[in-house]
C-alpha positions as CSV (number, residue, x, y, z in Angstrom):
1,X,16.0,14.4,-1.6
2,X,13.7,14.3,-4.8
3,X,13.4,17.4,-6.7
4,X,10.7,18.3,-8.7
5,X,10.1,21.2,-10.6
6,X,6.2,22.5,-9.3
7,X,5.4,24.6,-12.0
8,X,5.8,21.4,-14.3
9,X,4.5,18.9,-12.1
10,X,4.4,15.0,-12.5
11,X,7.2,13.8,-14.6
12,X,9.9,16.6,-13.9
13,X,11.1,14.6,-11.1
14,X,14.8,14.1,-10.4
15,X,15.4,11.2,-7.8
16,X,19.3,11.1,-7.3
17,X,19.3,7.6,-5.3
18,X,16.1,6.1,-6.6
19,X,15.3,2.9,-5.0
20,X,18.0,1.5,-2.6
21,X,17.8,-2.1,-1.8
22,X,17.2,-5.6,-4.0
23,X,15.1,-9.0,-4.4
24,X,17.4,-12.1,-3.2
25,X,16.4,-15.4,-2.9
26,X,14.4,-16.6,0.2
27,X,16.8,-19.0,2.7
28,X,14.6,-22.7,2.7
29,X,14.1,-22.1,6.8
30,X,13.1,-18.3,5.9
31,X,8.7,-17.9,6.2
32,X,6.9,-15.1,5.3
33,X,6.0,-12.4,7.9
34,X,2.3,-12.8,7.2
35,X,1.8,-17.0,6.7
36,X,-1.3,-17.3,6.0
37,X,-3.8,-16.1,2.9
38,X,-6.9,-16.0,3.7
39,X,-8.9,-15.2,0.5
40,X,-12.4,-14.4,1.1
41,X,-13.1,-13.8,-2.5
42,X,-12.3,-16.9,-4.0
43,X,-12.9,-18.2,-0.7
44,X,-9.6,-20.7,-0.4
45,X,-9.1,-20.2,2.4
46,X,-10.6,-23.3,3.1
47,X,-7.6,-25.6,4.0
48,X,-6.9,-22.7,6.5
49,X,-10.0,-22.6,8.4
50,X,-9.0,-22.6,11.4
51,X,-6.6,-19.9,11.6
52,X,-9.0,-17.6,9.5
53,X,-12.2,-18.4,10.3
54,X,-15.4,-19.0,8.9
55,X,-17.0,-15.5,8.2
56,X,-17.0,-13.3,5.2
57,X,-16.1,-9.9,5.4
58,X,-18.0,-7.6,3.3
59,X,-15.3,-5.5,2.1
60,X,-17.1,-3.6,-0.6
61,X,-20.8,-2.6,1.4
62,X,-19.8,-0.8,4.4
63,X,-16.3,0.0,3.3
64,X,-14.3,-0.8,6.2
65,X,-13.1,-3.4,8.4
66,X,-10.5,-4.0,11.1
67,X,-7.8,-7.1,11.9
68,X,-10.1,-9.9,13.6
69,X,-8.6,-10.8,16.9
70,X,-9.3,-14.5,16.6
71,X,-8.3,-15.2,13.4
72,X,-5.9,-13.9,10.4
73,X,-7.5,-11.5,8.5
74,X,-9.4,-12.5,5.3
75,X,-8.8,-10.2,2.4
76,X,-9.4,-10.2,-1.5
77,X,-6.9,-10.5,-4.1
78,X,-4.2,-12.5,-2.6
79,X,-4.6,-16.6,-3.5
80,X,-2.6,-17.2,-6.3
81,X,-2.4,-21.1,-7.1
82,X,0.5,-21.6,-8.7
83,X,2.9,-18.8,-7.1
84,X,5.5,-19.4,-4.0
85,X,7.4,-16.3,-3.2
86,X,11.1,-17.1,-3.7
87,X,12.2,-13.3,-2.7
88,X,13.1,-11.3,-0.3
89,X,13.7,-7.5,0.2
90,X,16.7,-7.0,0.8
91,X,18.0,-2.8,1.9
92,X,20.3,-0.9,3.8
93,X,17.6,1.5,5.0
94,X,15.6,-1.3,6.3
95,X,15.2,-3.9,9.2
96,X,16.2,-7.6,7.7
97,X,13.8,-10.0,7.0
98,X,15.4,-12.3,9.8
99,X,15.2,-9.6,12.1
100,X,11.7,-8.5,11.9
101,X,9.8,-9.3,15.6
102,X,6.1,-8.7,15.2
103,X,6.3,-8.4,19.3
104,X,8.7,-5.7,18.7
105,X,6.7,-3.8,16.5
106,X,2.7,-3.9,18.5
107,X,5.2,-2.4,21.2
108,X,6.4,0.0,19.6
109,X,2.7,0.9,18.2
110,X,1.1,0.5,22.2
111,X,-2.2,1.1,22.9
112,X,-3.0,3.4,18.9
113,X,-5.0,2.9,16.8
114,X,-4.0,3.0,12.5
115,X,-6.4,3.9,9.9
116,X,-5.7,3.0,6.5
117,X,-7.7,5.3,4.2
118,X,-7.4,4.0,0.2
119,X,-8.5,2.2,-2.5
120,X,-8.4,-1.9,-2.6
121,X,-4.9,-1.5,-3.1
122,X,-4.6,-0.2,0.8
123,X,-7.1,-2.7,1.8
124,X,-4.9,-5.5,0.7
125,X,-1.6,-3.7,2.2
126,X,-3.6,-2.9,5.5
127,X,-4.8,-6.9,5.5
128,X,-1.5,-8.0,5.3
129,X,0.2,-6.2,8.1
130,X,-2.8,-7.1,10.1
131,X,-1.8,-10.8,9.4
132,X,2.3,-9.6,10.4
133,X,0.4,-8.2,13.6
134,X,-1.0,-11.6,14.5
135,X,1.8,-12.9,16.7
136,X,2.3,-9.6,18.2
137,X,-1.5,-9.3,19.5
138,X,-1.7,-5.7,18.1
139,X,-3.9,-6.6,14.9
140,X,-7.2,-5.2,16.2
141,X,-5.7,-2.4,16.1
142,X,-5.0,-1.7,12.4
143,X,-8.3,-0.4,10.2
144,X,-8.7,-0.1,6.8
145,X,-11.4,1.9,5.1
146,X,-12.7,2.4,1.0
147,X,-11.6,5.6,-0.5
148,X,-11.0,5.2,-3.8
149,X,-10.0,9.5,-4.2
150,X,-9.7,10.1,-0.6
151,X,-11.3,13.7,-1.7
152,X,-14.3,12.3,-3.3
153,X,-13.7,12.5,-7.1
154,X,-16.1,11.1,-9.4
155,X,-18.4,8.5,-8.5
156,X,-15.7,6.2,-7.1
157,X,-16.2,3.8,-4.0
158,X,-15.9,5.2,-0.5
159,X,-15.9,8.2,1.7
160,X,-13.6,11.0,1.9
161,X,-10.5,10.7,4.3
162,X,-12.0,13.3,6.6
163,X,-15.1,11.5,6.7
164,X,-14.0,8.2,7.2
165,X,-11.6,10.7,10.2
166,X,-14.2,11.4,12.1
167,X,-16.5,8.2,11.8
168,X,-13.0,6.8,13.4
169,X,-12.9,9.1,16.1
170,X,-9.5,10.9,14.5
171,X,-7.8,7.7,15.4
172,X,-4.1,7.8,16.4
173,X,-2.3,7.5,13.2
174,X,-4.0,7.9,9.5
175,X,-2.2,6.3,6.3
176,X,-3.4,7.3,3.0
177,X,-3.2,6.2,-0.5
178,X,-4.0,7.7,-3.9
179,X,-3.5,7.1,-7.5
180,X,-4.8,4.3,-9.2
181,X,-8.8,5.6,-9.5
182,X,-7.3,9.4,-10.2
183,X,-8.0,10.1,-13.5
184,X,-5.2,11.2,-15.6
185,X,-6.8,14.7,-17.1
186,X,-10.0,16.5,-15.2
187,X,-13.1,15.9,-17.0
188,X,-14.8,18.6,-18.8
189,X,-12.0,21.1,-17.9
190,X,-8.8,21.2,-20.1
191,X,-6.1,21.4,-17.7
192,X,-2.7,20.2,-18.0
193,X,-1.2,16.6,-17.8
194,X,-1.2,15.1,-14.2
195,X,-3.0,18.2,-13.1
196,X,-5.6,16.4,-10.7
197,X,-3.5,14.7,-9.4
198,X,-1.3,17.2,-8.1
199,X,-4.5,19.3,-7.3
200,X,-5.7,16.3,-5.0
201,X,-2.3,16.3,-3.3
202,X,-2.2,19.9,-2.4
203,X,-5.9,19.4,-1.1
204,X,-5.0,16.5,1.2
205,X,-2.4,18.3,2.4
206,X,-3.5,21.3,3.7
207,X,-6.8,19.5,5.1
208,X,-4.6,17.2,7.4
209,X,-2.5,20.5,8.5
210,X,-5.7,21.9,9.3
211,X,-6.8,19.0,10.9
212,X,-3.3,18.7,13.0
213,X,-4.3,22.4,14.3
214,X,-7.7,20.7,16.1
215,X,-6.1,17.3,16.9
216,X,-2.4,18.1,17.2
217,X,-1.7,14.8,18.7
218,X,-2.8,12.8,15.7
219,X,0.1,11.2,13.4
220,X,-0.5,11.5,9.2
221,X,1.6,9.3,6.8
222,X,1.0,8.0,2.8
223,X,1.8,4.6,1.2
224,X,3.2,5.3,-2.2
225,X,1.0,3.0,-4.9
226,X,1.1,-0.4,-5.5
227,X,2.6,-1.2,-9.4
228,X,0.7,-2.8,-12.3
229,X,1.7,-4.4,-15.0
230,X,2.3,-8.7,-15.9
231,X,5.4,-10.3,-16.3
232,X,5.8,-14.2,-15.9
233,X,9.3,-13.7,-14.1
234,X,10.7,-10.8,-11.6
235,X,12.0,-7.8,-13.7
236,X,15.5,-6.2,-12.5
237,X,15.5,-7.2,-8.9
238,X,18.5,-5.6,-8.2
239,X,17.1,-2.1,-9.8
240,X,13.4,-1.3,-9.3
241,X,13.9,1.9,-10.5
242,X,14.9,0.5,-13.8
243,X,11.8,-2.4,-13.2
244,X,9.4,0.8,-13.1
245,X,10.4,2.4,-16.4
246,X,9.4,-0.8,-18.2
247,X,5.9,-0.8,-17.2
248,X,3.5,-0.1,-19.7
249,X,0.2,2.6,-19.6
250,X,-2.2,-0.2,-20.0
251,X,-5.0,0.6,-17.3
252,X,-5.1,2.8,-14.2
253,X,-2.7,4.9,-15.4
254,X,0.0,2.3,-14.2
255,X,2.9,4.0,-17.0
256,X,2.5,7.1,-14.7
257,X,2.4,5.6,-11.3
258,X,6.3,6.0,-11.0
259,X,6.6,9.7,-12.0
260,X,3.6,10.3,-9.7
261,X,5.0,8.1,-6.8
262,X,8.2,10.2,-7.2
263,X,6.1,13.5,-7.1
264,X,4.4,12.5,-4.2
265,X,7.4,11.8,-1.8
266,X,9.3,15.3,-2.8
267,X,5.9,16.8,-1.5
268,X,6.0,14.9,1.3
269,X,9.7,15.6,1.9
270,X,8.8,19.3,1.7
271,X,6.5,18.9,4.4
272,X,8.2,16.4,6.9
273,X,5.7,13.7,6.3
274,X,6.8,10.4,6.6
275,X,5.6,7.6,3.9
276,X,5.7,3.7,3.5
277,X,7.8,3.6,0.7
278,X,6.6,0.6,-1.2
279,X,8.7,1.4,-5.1
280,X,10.3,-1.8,-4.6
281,X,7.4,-3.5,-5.6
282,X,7.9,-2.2,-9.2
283,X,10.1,-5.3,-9.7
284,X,7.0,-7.8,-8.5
285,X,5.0,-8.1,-11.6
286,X,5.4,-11.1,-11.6
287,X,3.3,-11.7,-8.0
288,X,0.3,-10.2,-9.8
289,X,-2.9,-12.1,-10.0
290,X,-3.1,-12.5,-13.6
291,X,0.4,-12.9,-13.8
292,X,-0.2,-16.4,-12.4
293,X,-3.4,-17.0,-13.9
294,X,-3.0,-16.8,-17.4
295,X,-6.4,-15.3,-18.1
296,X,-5.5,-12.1,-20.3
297,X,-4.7,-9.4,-17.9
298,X,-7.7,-9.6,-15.5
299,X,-5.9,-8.2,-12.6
300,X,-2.1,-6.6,-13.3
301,X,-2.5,-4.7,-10.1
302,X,-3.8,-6.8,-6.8
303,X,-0.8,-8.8,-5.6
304,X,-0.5,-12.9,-4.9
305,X,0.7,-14.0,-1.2
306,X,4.0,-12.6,-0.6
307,X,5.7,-9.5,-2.3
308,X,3.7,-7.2,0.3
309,X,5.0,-9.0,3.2
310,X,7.5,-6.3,3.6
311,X,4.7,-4.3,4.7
312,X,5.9,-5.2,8.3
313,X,9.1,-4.1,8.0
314,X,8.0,-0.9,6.6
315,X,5.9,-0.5,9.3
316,X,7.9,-0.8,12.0
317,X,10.1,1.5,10.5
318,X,7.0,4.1,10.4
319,X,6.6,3.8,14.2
320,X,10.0,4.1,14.9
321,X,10.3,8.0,13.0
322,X,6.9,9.0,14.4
């Protein structure tokens, strides 16, 4: 358990485990969970037309789309030329890489339906285990939708998470994200490091135990944040935790995304709220965009085609506690 002292907040965290598991190189036979990239916003998908199809998907007008049960799943921020994953995740607390059956897992998820609620961050996560789901059948079945707050701070992109709720229909199961467009101190107000952040956790919280009271059937989880940061090879891929320590505050907040990540799951653990626990992906700045494209730091925080393809595994895990 991760212990946090509440009257301090963000960074008094104490994780006595931290993250259990490392990167090892990929087998020559192994492939990648989710095969294909098809990236709408570069639009290279090209030379995989066939398996994605032909139509663009406005991901940033109406805010929300769902897997395309034709074709893979285009999504932004994924096509990086001059990358091939050569890791794996490798942990005791998860399915194998070998083992993973995408069959498996659209059976264990039956006839729901999962809303991802986040910023572009979740949209690319939610994308990618659509394009896991493929085999299975099960991919219609995934949604994602733009919050960037999930409460509505500031002018960012989307609805709330209760909005975007009930335009679903309170769907089966509802995974949210948070961080990256939080802002570090409340404007105008002087309130103390980290404080809207924590603020906007307690809110979320007690709106979906609220919620659970009129839909008691419905399932909530959260995904922690996906890293930032630029490196040209993989840092410490036998110690994430260490990896996430190195990163630097350059935008987004991404120096506090650890201390708030670890934050996030004591609250969660508090409550018996299960989480896709995505910290070993503080090791992958080198599958960043810009970490590939040389061109200054563009984009430290959207990931090339592969260190997200655990999102599978994680997933299925997920169903399996719920």
């Amino acid at each position: 358990m991760i212990t946090c002292d509440m009257e301090k907040g963000v960074g008094s965290c104490v994780d006595p485990v931290g993250v259990e598991g490392e990167w090892v190189l990929l087998e020559p036979e192994q492939v990648l969970a989710a095969p294909v990239c098809c990236e709408w916003l570069r639009a290279k998908f090209k030379e995989n037309e066939k398996q994605c199809g032909t139509e663009q998907l406005q991901l940033h007008k109406k805010g929300d789309f769902r897997g395309n049960p034709d074709f893979y799943t285009q999504t932004s921020g994924c096509y990086c030329s001059n990358f091939k994953e050569k890791y794996v995740w490798q942990s005791p607390n998860l399915l194998s890489h070998s083992k993973f059956d995408p069959i498996d897992t659209c059976r264990l998820l039956g006839d729901r339906e999962v809303l991802f609620i986040g910023d572009s961050t979740s949209a690319q996560a939610a994308s990618t285990l659509m394009n896991t789901l493929y085999p299975g059948g099960c991919q219609n079945q995934i949604i994602s939708a733009a919050s960037d707050t999930l409460i509505g701070l500031s002018h960012k992109r989307g609805k709330t998470w209760k909005a975007w709720v009930e335009e679903f229909d309170h769907p089966d199961i509802v995974i949210v994200t948070m961080g990256a467009h939080v802002p570090k101190f409340a404007p105008i107000v002087d309130l103390k490091n980290e404080s809207v952040y924590e603020m906007a956790i307690d809110q979320i919280l007690e709106e979906m135990r609220e919620m659970r009271e009129q839909f008691p059937d419905m399932k909530f989880a959260w995904k922690t944040q996906q890293p930032g940061g630029c490196t040209t090879e993989i840092l410490e891929p036998t110690n994430s935790t260490k990896a996430a320590y190195t990163i630097q505050d350059v935008r987004y907040n991404w120096g506090q995304f650890y201390e708030r990540d670890l934050y996030l799951i004591s609250r969660l653990q508090r409550v018996g709220m299960p989480y896709l626990d995505l910290r070993m992906l503080y090791s992958r700045s080198d599958g960043h965009i810009s970490s590939q494209l040389n061109d200054g730091g563009h984009d430290c925080l959207h990931l090339c085609h592969g260190p997200l393809d655990v999102m599978g595994r994680l997933f299925h895990q997920l169903l399996s506690s719920l």
